[in-house]
Each structure stands twice: as C-alpha cells, then as structure tokens.
C-alpha positions in Angstrom: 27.2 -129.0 205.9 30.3 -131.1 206.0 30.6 -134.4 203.3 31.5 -136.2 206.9 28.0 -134.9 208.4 26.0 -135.7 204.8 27.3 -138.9 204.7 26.6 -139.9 208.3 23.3 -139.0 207.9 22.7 -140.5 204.8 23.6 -143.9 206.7 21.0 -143.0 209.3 18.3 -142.2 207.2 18.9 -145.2 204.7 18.9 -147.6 207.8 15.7 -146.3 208.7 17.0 -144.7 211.8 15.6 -140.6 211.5 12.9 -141.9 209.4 11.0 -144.8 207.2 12.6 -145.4 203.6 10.7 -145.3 200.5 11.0 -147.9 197.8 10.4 -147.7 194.2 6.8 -149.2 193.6 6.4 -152.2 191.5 3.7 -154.9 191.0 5.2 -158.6 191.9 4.1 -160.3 188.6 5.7 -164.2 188.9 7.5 -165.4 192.2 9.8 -168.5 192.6 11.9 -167.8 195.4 14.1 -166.6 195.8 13.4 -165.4 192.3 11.1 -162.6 191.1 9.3 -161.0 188.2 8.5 -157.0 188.8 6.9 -154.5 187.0 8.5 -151.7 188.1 6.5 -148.5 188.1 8.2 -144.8 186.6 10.4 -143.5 188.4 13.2 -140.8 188.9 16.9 -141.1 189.1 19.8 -139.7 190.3 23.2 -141.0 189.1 26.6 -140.9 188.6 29.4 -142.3 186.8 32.1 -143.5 188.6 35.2 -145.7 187.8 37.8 -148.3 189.8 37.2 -151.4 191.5 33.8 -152.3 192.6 34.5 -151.6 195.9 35.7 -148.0 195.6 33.5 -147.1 192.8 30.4 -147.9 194.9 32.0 -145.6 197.7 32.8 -142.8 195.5 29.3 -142.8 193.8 27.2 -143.2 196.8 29.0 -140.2 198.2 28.5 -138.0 195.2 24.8 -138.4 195.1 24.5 -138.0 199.2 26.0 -135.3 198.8 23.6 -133.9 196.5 20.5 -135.4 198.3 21.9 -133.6 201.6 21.8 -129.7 200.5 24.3 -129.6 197.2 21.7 -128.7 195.0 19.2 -125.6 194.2 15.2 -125.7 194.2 14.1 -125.1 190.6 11.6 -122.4 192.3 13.4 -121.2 195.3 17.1 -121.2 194.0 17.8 -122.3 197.3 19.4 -125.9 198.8 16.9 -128.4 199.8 16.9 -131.8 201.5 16.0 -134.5 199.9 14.9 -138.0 201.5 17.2 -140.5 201.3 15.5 -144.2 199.8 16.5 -147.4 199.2 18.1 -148.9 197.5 21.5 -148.2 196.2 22.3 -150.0 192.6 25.2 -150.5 191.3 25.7 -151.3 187.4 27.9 -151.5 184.9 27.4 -151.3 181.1 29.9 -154.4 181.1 28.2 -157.8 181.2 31.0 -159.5 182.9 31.4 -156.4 185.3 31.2 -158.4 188.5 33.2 -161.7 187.4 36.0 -159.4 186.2 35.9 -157.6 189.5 36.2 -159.9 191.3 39.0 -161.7 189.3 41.1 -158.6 189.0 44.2 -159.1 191.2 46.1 -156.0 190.0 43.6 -153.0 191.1 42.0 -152.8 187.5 39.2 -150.3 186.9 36.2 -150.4 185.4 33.2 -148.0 184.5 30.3 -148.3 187.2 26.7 -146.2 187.4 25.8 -145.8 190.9 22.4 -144.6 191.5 19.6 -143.7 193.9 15.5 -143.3 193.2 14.3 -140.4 193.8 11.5 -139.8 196.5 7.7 -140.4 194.5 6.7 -136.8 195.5 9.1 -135.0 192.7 8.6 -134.8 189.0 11.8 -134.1 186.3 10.0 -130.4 187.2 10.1 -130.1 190.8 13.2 -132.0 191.7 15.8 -129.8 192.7 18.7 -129.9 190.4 22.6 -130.9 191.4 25.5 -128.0 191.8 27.3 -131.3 190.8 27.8 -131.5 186.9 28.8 -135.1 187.1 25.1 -136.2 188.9 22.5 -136.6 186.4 19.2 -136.6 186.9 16.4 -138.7 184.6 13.6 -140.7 184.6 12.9 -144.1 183.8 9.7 -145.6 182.3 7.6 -148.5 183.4 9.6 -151.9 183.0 9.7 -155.5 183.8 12.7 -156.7 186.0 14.1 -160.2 187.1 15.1 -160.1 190.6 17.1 -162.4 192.8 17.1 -162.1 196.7 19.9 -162.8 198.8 21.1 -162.1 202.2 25.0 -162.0 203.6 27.8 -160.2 202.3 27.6 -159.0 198.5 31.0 -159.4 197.2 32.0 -159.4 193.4 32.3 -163.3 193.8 29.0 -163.5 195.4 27.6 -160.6 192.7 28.9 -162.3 190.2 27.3 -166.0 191.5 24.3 -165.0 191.9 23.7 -163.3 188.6 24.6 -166.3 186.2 21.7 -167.9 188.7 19.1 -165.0 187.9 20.0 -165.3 184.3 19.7 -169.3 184.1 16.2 -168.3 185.4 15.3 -166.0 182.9 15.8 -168.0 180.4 14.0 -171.0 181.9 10.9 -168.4 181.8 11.7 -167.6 178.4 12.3 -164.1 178.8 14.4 -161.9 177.0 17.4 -159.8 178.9 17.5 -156.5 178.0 20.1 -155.3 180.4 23.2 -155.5 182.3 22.7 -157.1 185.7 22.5 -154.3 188.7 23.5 -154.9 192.2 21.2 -153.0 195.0 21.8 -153.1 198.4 19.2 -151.7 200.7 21.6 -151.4 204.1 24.6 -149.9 206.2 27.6 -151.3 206.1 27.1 -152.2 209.4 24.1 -154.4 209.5 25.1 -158.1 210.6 25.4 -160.3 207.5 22.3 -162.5 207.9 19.9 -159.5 208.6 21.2 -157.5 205.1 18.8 -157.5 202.0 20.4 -157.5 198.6 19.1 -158.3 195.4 20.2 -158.5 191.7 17.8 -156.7 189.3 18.1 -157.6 185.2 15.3 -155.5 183.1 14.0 -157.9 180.9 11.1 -157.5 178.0 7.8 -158.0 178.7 6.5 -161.4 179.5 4.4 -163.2 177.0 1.1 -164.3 179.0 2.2 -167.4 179.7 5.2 -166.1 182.6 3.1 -163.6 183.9 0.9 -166.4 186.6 2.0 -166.5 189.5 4.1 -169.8 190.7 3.7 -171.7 193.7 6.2 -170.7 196.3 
C-alpha cells in the first residue's frame, strides 16, 4: 500500500468516516469546565520520536505510526501484515516544559524534540499487538494515571498550545495537585474539520488526588 493511500485513509478512519473511533477509557473524577480530572485507565502505545518545529514534527510522526497501523508491521502469530484501527486522539509532547512557548516564539525554524503517539485499539495486549517493521516506532504500555485536562475548540497553534497550558497548570495548582509531566497536546480531528467543530484538549498527568479534589464540582 502506498504512504499516499495509508495516510488518506488514516484521515478517514480518524474522522469517523469508514468507521466509529475508539478512545482511551477513563473515569471523569472532578469537572470545572472547561477543566477536567481523569483517571485514565491502562493502555497501549505506539510512538515515535520525531524532531523540528511543531508543525512538521507532528506531520512526520503522525505519518510514521499510520504507516505502521496501515500494514507496516508483522502479527506476532501470523508473521504476516495486519490492520490496525485507527483511534483518537493524536498527542503530541515534548520532554521540554516550555516546548510550546518556544515554538511558537521561534522565528528562525529552530527544532526541538517531540513524541507523537497514538493508543492502541483496547482489544491488543503488549502480546498480541503486531509489532512495527519500523525500528524508530515503539510500542509500550502505560499504567493507570490521573490527568488534568483542558478542553478547547478552534485552531491549536503553538500560541494557542502554549496559552492554554499555563491555564491548565494555574488549575492544578488551585486543586492542589502535583504535576508530574510535561503538558501533551491531542487533537482528535482532520485537518479539515471547520474550526469551531474541532476538539482538542491539553492533558498534564498529575499524582493522585488527595480525597478532598476527587468530588465532583458544580459545572
């Protein structure tokens, strides 16, 4: 199959066009919108490692793991190449806390190192997942964890990115809870989709809650 093909119907599938898109599973522990508090449940990953401008690193990593999803890869059983479901969403992270702010300050095409990822459908275990022909996509899984999580809508810039993430972390510490990660960046459409109907979010793991944080706030 052609990248060209993979990559088109990657797009469909994560718009929900050939079929519906699976999320990872969490439990909504504390909402104050447009801020939230997840336990996330454990999952699978696929990643990559990817470097440049924020723009072009999330390009170049989405297409390395689509094209792993889409048939570059062998069944751990079978040997042979298998399909895998595309889900949503697509995160973007760097191990840089200023990632997004220096992004979108840069003015002379400065790069930067960026892990773009995609969760893996629930049906797989480490076991049965077939593994990437690509050396540079990685495979792991992630334990249960609590996230912060900030909604937004529109076009998700670096400026924006970077906006809405000193927001998400003025709310965790007004909650009194304790970061324990870079901020990641996960869209969940096309490039298409008109501004205003797009669904993006900002996800910071964080420790877990004392009891206090974990009732749930009035809307």
């Amino acid at each position: 199959m052609k990248l060209t093909t993979i990559i088109l119907t990657a797009i469909m599938m994560h718009s929900g066009l050939l079929m519906a898109t699976e999320e990872p599973a969490f439990t909504l522990i504390k909402q104050s919108e447009p801020f939230e508090l997840r336990l996330y449940a454990p999952r699978i990953i696929a990643e990559t490692a990817v470097s440049g401008n924020m723009k072009k690193a999330s390009s170049s990593g989405f297409k390395a793991i689509a094209n792993f999803i889409f048939g570059n890869n062998r069944d751990p059983g079978s040997g042979q190449a298998e399909s895998i479901s595309m889900t949503a969403p697509v995160i973007l992270q760097s191990s840089s806390v200023d990632a997004f702010a220096a992004s979108n300050a840069a003015s002379d095409g400065s790069e930067q190192a960026w892990e773009v990822s995609f969760f893996m459908p629930s049906q797989y275990n480490l076991e049965s997942l077939p593994k990437p022909n690509n050396s540079a996509v990685k495979v792991r899984s992630l334990p249960a964890s609590y996230a912060a999580v900030m909604r937004f809508s529109g076009f998700s810039g670096a400026g924006k990115v970077a906006e809405n993430t000193r927001a998400l972390q003025q709310w965790i510490q007004q909650q009194e809870l304790s970061i324990l990660g870079t901020a990641q960046l996960a869209r969940y459409n096309p490039p298409w989709t008109l501004p205003f109907m797009r669904r993006n979010e900002i996800i910071i793991e964080v420790a877990a809650p004392r009891l206090a944080a974990t009732e749930n706030a009035a809307p």
